[in-house]
C-alpha positions in Angstrom: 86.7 44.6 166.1 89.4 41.1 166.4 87.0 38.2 166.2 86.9 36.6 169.7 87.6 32.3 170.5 84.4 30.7 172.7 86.6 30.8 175.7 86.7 34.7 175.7 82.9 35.7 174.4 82.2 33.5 177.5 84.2 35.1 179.6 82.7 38.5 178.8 79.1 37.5 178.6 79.7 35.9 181.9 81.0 38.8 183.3 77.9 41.2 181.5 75.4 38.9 182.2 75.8 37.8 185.9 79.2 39.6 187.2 81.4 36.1 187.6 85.1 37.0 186.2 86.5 34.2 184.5 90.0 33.8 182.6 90.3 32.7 178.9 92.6 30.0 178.9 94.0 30.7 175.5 95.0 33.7 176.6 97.9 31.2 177.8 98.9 29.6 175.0 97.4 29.2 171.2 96.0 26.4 169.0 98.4 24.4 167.1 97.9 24.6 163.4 95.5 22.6 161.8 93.3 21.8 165.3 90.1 23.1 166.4 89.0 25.5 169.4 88.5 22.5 171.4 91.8 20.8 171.2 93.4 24.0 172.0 91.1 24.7 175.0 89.7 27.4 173.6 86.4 25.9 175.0 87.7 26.2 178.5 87.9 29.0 181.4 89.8 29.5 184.3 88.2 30.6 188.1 90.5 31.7 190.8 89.6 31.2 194.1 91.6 34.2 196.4 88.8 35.5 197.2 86.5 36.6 200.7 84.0 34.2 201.6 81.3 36.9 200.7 82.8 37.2 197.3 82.9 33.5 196.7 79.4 32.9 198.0 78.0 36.3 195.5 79.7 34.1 192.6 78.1 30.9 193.7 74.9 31.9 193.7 75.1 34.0 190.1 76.3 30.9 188.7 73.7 28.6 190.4 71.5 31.4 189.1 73.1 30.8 185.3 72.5 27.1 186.2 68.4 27.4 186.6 68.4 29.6 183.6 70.2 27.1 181.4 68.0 24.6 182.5 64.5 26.5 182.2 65.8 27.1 178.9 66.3 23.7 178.2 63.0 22.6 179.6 61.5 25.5 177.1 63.5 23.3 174.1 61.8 20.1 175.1 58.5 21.4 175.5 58.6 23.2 172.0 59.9 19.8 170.7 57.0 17.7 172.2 54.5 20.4 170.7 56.2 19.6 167.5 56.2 15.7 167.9 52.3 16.4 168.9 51.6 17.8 165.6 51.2 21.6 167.7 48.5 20.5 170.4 49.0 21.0 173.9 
């Protein structure tokens, strides 16, 4: 299996994970030599908007659903890291 850039493994957990279909942007152009994935916008992706209204609105609320996740994950982090700064006591 090819080794996939950030931009696509996103893309396809996205799509997996909570059915938003986003578009690698280096699937449009590459990298020039000698840069990394962030200079070539390999760290970036692409949402198109022709869509229904009940299609835009199912993607909306996966992604505000990502959003909650990512931050009750994040709130996990910091409380694991305030245990640790405790010396482990709650």
């Amino acid at each position: 299996m090819p080794i996939m850039t950030r931009d696509w493994a996103f893309c396809r957990w996205l799509a997996y994970e909570y059915g938003v279909i986003a578009i690698p942007t280096s699937a449009f152009y590459g990298s020039p030599p000698g840069h990394t994935e962030e200079e070539g916008g390999r760290s970036l992706v692409r949402f198109t908007f022709c869509k229904t209204d009940e299609t835009l609105d199912a993607a909306a609320k996966a992604l505000r659903r990502l959003g909650a996740n990512q931050r009750e994950r994040e709130g996990k982090e910091e409380t694991a890291g305030q245990v640790e700064r405790d010396g482990g006591l709650l």
